[in-house]
C-alpha positions as CSV (number, residue, x, y, z in Angstrom):
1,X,9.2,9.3,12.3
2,X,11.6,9.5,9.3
3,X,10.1,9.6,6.1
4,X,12.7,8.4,2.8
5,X,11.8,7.4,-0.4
6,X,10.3,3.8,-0.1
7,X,11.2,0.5,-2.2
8,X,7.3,-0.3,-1.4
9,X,7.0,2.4,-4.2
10,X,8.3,-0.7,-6.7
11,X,4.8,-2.3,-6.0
12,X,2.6,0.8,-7.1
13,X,-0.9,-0.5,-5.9
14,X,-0.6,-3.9,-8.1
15,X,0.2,-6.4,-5.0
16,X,-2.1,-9.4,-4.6
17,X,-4.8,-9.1,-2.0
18,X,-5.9,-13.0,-2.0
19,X,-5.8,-14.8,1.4
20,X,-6.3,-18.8,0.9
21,X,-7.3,-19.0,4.3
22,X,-11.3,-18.6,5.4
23,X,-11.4,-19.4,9.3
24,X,-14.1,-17.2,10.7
25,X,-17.6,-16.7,9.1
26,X,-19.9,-16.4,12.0
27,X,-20.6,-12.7,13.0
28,X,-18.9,-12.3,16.7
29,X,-20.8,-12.2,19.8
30,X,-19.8,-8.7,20.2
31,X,-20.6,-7.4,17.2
32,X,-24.3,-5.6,16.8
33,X,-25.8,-6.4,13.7
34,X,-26.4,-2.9,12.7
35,X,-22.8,-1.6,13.6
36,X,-21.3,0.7,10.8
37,X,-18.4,-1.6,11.1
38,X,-19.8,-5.1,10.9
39,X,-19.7,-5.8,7.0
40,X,-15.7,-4.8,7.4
41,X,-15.2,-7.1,10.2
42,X,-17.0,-9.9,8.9
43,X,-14.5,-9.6,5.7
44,X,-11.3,-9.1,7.7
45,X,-12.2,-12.2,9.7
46,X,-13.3,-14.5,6.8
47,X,-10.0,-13.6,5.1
48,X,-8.3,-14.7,8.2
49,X,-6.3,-11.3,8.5
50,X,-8.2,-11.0,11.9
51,X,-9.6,-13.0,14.8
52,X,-11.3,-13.4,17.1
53,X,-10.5,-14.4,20.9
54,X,-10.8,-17.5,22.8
55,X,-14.2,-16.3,23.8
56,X,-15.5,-15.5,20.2
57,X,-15.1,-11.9,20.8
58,X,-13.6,-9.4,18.3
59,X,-13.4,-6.5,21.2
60,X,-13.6,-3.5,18.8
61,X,-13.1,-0.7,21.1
62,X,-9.3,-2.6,22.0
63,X,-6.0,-0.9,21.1
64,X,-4.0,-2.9,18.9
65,X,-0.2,-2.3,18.8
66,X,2.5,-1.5,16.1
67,X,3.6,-4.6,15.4
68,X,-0.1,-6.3,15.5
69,X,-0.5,-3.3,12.8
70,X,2.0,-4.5,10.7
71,X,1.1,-8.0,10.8
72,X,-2.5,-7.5,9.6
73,X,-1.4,-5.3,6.8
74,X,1.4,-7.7,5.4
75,X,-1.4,-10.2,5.2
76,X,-3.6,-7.9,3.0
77,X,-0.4,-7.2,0.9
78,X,0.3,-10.8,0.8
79,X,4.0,-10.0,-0.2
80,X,6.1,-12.9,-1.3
81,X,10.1,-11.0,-1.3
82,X,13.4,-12.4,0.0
83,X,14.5,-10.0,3.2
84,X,17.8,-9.8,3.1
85,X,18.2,-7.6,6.1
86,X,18.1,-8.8,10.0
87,X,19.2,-6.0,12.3
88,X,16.3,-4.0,12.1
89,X,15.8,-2.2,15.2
90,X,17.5,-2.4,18.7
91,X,14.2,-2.8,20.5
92,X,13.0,-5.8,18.3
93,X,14.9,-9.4,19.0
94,X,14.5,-12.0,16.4
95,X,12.5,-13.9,19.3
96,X,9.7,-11.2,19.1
97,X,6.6,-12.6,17.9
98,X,6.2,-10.1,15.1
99,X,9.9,-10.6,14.4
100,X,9.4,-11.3,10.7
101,X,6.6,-9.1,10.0
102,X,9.0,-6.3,11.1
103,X,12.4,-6.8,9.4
104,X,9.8,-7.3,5.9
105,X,8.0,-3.9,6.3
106,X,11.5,-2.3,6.7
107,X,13.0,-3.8,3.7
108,X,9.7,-2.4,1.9
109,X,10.3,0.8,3.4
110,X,7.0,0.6,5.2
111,X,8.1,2.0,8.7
112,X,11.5,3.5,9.4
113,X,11.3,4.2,13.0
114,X,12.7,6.7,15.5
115,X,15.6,8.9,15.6
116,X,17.0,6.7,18.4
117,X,16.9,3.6,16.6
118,X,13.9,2.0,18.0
119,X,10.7,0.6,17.0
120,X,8.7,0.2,20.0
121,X,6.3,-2.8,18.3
122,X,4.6,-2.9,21.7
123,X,3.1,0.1,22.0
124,X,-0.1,1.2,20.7
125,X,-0.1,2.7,17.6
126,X,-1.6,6.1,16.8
127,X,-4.0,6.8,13.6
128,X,-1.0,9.1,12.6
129,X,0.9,6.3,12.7
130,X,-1.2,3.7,10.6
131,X,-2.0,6.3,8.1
132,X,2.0,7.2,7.2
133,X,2.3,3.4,7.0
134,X,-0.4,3.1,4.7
135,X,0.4,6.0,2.5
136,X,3.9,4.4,1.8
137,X,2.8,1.6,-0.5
138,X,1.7,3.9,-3.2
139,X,3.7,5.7,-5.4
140,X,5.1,9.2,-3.9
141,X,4.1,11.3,-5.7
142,X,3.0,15.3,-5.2
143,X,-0.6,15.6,-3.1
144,X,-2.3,19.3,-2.5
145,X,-2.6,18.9,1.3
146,X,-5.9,20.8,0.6
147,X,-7.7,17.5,1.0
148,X,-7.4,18.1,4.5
149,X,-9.4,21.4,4.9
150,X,-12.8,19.6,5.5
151,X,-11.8,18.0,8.9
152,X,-11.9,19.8,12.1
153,X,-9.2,18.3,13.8
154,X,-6.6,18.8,11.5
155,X,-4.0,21.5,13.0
156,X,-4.1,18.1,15.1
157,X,-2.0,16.2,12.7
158,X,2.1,15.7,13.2
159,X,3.7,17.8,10.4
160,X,5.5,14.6,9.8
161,X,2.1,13.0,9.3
162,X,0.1,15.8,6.6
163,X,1.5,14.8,3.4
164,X,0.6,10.8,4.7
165,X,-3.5,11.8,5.6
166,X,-3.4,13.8,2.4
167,X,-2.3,10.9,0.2
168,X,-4.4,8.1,1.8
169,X,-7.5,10.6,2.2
170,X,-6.8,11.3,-1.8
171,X,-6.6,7.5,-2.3
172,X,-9.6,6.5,-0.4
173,X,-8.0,5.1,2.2
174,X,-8.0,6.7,5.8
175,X,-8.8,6.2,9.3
176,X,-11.1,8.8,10.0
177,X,-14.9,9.3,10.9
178,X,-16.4,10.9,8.2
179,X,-20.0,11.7,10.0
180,X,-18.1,14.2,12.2
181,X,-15.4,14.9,9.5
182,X,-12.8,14.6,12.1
183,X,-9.3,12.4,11.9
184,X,-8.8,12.2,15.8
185,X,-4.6,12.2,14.4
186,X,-3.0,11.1,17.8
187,X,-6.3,8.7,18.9
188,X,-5.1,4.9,19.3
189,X,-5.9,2.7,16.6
190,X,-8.4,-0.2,17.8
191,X,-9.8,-3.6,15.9
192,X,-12.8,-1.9,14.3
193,X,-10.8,1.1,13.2
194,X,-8.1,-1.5,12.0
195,X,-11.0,-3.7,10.6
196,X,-12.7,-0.6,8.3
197,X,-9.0,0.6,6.7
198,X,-8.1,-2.6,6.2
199,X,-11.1,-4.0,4.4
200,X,-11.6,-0.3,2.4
201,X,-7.3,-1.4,1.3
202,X,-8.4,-4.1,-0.2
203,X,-11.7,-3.1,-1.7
204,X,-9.0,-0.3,-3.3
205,X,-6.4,-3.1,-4.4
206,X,-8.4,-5.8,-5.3
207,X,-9.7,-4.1,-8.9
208,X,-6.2,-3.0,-9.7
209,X,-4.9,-6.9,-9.4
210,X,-7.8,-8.3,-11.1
211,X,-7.7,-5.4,-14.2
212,X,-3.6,-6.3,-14.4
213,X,-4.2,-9.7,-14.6
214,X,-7.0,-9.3,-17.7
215,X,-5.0,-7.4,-19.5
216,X,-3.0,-8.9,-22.5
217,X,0.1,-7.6,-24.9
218,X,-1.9,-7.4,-28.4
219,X,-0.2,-5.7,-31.7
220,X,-2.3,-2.8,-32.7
221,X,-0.1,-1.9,-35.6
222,X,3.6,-2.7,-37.3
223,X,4.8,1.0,-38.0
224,X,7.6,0.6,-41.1
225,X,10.6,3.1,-40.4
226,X,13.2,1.7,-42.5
227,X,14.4,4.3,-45.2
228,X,17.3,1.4,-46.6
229,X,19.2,-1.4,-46.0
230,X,21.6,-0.3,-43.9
231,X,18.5,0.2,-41.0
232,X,19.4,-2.1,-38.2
233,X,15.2,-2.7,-37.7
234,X,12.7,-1.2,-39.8
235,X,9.5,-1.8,-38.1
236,X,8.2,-0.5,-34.7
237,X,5.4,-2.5,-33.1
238,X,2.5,-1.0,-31.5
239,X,0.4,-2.2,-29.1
240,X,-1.8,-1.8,-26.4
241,X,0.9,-1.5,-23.7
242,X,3.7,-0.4,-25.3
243,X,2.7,2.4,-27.4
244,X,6.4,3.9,-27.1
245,X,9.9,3.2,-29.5
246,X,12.2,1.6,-26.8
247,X,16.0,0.8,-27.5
248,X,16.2,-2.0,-29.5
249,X,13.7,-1.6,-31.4
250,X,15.1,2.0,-33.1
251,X,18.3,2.6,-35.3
252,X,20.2,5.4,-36.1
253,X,20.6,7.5,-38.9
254,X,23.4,9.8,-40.4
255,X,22.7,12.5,-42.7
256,X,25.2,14.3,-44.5
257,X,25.8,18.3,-45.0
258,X,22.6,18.3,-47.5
259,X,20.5,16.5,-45.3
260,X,20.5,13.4,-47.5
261,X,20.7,10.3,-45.8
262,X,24.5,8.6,-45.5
């Protein structure tokens, strides 16, 4: 899988994690009450990110593809952007069900494919697989793959793949059992998996968006600079988020052979 330097990286970890939608609230059939995965599934469903079948079953133990993947984390991001690209990959058709989901993670540099220019959307997807994904809407940014030392499995993990567990395992965010500290790397992804990452994504998000949203521009201070007339600006402003001097709010000075100001 090719790894390049992703526009996602725009979005940091501020995207909005709201769903508007609340279909499912009643625990599924075939879900045990004291499953380690039951408090994740009832969130995930009551958002509406996942359901359940025609039979009120959420079938945790079932595969879920790459394109099914993609489509449940798009509605966690909840991305609003323009795609401006169509031809994304030779194996996916614009009359693909998960047609749109597809072309938007591209053009946020969420997936990038194969070498031979396919996406195969209908395959299963691996835990290697979900976990580059997920690493790709944070920052890049350097991660001491040392983080990966504690699991058993991980000589397991596509070299492709390391830098991905490390960053989402640094973050919080990994599919992975930690009981057994084990990342079972080239396992299939199922509901419950998808369910648990999911829902620990948005407990992760969440307080980011909420914390942006308090937060207000105030003036801590008006800083006077000026040493004469000639000063294009003579005060800086301070405050709590720009605590910088930024063009246009600086002028220059000229001093002559004596260091006295021209």
């Amino acid at each position: 899988m090719k790894k390049t330097l992703t526009k996602l990286a725009l979005l940091s970890i501020m995207i909005t994690t709201g769903c508007s939608s609340f279909a499912q609230t009643v625990l599924p059939k075939d879900i045990a009450d004291d499953s380690d995965y039951k408090q994740a599934v009832e969130t995930i469903l009551t958002k509406d990110i996942m359901q359940v079948d025609k039979d009120g079953n959420f079938l945790p133990d079932k595969e879920i593809t790459r394109a099914e993947f993609l489509h449940y984390l798009l509605k966690v991001l909840n991305t609003d952007i323009k795609v401006d690209i169509k031809d994304s990959f030779v194996d996916v058709k614009e009359d693909n069900t998960y047609y749109q989901d597809i072309i938007t993670a591209k053009q946020l540099g969420l997936i990038f494919g194969y070498d031979d220019g396919t996406f195969s959307p209908n395959a299963p997807i691996t835990h290697s697989e979900a976990t580059s994904i997920i690493s790709h809407i944070t920052k890049d940014k350097f991660i001491d793959c040392s983080t990966l030392k504690p699991f058993t499995d991980k000589d397991d993990i596509p070299d492709w793949a390391k830098l991905s567990y490390s960053k989402s395992i640094n973050y919080g965010v990994s599919i992975n059992n930690d009981k057994h500290k084990v990342l079972e790397p080239n396992n299939y992804l199922t509901n419950k998996e998808c369910a648990v990452v999911l829902n620990d994504l948005i407990t992760k998000l969440t307080p980011v968006q909420e914390e942006e949203k308090q937060v207000k521009e105030t003036v801590l201070s008006v800083e006077h600079i000026a040493y004469d007339k000639k000063s294009l600006d003579g005060t800086v402003n301070i405050t709590n988020l720009k605590k910088t001097i930024e063009t246009g709010n600086t002028f220059f000075v000229v001093y002559d052979d004596n260091q006295k100001l021209v």
